[in-house]
C-alpha positions in Angstrom: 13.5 -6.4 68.0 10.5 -5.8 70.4 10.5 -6.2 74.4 7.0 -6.2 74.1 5.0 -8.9 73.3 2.7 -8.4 70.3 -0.6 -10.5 69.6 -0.2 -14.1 67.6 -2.8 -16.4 66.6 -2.4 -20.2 66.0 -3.4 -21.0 63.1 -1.8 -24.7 62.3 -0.7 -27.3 64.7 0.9 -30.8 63.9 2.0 -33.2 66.9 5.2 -34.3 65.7 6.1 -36.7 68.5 4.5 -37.8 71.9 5.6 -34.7 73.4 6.6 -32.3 70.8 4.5 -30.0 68.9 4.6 -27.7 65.9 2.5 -24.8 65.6 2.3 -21.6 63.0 1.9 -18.8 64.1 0.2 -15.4 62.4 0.5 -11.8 63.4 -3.5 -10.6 64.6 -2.1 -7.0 63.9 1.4 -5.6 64.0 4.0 -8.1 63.1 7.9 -8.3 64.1 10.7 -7.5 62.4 11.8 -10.9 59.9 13.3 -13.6 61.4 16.6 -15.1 60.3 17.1 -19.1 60.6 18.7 -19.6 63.8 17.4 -16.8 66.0 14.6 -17.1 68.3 11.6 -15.6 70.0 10.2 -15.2 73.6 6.7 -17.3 73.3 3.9 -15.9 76.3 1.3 -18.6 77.2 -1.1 -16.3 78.8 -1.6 -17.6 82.2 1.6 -19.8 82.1 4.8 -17.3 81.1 7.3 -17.1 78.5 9.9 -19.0 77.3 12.5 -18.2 74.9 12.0 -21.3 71.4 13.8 -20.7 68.3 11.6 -20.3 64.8 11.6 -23.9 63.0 10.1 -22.0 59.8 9.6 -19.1 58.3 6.1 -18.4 57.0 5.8 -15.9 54.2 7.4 -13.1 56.1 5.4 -12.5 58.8 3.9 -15.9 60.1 6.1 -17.9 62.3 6.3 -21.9 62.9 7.9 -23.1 66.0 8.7 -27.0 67.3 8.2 -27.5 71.4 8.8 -29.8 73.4 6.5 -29.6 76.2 9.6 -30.3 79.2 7.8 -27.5 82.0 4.7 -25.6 83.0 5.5 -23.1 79.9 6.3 -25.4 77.0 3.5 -27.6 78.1 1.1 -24.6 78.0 2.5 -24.0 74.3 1.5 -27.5 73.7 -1.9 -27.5 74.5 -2.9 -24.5 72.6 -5.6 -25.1 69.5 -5.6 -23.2 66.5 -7.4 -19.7 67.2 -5.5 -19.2 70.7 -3.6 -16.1 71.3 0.3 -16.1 72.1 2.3 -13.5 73.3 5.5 -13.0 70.6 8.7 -10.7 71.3 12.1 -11.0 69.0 13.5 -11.6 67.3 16.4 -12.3 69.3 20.6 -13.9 69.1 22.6 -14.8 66.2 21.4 -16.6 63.2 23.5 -19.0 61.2 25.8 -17.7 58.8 24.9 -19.0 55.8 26.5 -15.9 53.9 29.8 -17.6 55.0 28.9 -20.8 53.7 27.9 -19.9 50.5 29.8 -22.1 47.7 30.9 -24.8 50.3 29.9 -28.0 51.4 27.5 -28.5 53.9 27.0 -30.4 57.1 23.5 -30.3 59.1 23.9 -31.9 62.0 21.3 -32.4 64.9 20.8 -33.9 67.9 17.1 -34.7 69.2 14.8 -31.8 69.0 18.5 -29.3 67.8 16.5 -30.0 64.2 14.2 -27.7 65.0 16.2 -25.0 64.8 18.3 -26.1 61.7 15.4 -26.5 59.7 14.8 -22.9 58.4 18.6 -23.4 57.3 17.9 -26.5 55.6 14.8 -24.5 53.9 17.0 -21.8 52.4 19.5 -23.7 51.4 17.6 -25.6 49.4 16.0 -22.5 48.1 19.3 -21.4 46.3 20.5 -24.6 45.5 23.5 -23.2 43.1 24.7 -21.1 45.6 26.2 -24.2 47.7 28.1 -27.2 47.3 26.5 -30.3 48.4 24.1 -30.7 51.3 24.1 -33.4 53.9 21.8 -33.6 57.2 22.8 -35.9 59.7 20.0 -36.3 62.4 20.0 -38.5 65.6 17.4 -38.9 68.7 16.6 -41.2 71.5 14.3 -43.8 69.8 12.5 -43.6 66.1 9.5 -42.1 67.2 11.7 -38.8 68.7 12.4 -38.2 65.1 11.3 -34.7 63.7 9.7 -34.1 60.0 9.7 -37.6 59.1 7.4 -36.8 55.9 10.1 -33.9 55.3 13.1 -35.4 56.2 13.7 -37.7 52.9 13.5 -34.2 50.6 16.3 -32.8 52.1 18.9 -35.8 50.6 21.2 -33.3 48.0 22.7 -35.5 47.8 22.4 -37.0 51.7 20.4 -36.7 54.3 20.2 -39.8 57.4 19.1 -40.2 61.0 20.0 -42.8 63.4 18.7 -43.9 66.8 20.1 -44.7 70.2 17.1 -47.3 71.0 15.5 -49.0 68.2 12.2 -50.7 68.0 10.9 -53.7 66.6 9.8 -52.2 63.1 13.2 -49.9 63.1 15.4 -51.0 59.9 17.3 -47.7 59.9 21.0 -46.8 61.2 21.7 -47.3 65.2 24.0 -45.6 66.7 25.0 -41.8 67.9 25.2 -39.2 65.1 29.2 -38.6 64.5 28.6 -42.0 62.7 26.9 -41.0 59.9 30.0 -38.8 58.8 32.0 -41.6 57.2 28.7 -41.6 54.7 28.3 -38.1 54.4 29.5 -36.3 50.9 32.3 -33.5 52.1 35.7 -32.5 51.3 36.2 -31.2 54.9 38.5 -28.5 53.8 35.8 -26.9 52.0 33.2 -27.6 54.3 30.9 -25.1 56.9 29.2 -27.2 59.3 26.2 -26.0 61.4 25.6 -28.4 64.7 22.3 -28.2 67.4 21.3 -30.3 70.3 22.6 -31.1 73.3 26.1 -30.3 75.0 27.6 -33.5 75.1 26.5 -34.0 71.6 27.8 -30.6 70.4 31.1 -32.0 71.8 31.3 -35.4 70.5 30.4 -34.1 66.9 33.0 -30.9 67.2 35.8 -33.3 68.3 34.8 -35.5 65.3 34.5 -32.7 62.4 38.1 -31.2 63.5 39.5 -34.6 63.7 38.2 -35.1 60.3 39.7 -32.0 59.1 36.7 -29.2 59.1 38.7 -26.0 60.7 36.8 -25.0 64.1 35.8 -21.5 62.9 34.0 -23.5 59.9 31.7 -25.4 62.7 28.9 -23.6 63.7 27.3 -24.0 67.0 23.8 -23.5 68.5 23.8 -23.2 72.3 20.2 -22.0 72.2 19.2 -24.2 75.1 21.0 -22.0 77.5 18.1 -19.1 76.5 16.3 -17.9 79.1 15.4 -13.9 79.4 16.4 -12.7 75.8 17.9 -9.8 77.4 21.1 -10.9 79.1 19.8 -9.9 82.6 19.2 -13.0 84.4 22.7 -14.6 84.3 21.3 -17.9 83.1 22.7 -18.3 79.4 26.3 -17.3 80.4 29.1 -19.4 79.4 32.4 -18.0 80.6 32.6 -14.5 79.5 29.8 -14.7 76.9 26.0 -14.0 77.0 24.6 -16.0 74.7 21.7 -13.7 74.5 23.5 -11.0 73.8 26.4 -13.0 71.8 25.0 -15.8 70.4 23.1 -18.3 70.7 25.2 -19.8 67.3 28.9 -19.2 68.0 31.8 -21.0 66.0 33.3 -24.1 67.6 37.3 -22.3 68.0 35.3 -20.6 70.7 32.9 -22.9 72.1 35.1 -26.0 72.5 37.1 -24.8 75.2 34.3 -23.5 77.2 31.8 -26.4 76.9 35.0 -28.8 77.7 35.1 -26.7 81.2 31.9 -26.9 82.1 32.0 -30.5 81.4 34.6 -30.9 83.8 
């Protein structure tokens, strides 16, 4: 990990939705440590600031890919940017999934809006060891079906199930409609065995925690990403705390036995 921010070039960009962006990112000279899926960097748009975004890919071991929505003056600025523009890169930084845990077990990817973003790296190395884990299932929801992430990628991840629904559909929309808890009664599991791995929203992180313990998927099995409480990367600012955790320094992906009773007081 680096407080510093080292040089990055653009070097790809894809607009994914109407206000979301993917870019890749290369190292112009010294590069940081390897990312894990699940932990993030701080992004510096020169001029703008920084922002904390977690990686959506890993790129060969030293080139980065990240999904933004542009939502501020700093994500906006991260938008804009071209391939050859310079961005300032520290990290990485938090807890990445445990997929060490979950080896051998079923799996359950489940994401709400642009909480794909950071799943996806998962999804990637899972699917680079596919005898190492039971069977995979990605369950994916957003507000309408064009807030829906990796369309062209999305339909390679069914082993053997992968589905997203919508909350608003439009005229040419045949899919599901609906919110993403859903989709469990078509998902392939045996809950017992199962290590789940939830992003996107707090109310959604609720609902689908609820849902997977009803269902029978112990609490410590469900992994959580709270990762848009980031702010400073350091713990410093106060923002990301969540009762007596830093979720810099302690997270951002904590197990639902010790998220659910927080989250359930803040939502009081």
């Amino acid at each position: 990990m680096t407080l510093t921010p080292l040089p990055y070039r653009v070097v790809d960009r894809r607009e994914e939705t109407h206000d979301t962006v993917t870019f890749a990112l290369e190292p112009v000279g010294e590069h940081l440590p390897a990312f894990a899926p699940g932990r993030f960097a701080m992004l510096y748009a020169f001029g703008a600031g920084e922002i904390p975004v977690s990686v959506s890919r890993l790129l060969d071991g030293r080139g980065l890919a990240h999904t933004v929505r542009a939502v501020g003056a700093v994500s906006r600025a991260l938008c804009e940017l071209r391939p050859g523009a310079a961005v300032g890169v520290r990290g990485p930084f938090g807890t990445g999934w445990d997929t060490a845990a979950a080896r051998g077990r079923d799996l359950l990817v489940i994401a709400g809006g642009i909480g794909l973003a950071p799943l996806r790296p998962l999804v990637h190395a899972v699917l680079a060891e596919p005898d190492a884990y039971g069977r995979l299932n990605v369950l994916a929801g957003a507000r309408t079906p064009g807030d829906l992430l990796y369309p062209d990628e999305f339909p390679t991840w069914r082993r053997p199930f992968a589905a997203a629904t919508v909350d608003r559909p439009s005229g040419d929309w045949t899919g599901r409609v609906g919110v993403v808890t859903a989709l469990l009664g078509e998902a392939r599991f045996t809950p017992a065995e199962t290590t789940a791995f939830v992003c996107g929203p707090e109310v959604m992180i609720r609902a689908t925690g609820r849902a997977l313990v009803h269902r029978g998927v112990h609490p410590a099995r469900i992994q959580v990403s709270l990762e848009r409480n980031m702010r400073c990367a350091t713990g410093h600012c106060g923002h990301c705390q969540l009762g007596p955790l830093l979720l810099c320094r302690d997270g951002p992906v904590i197990g639902y036995d010790q998220a659910e009773s927080l989250l359930n007081v803040r939502e009081l």
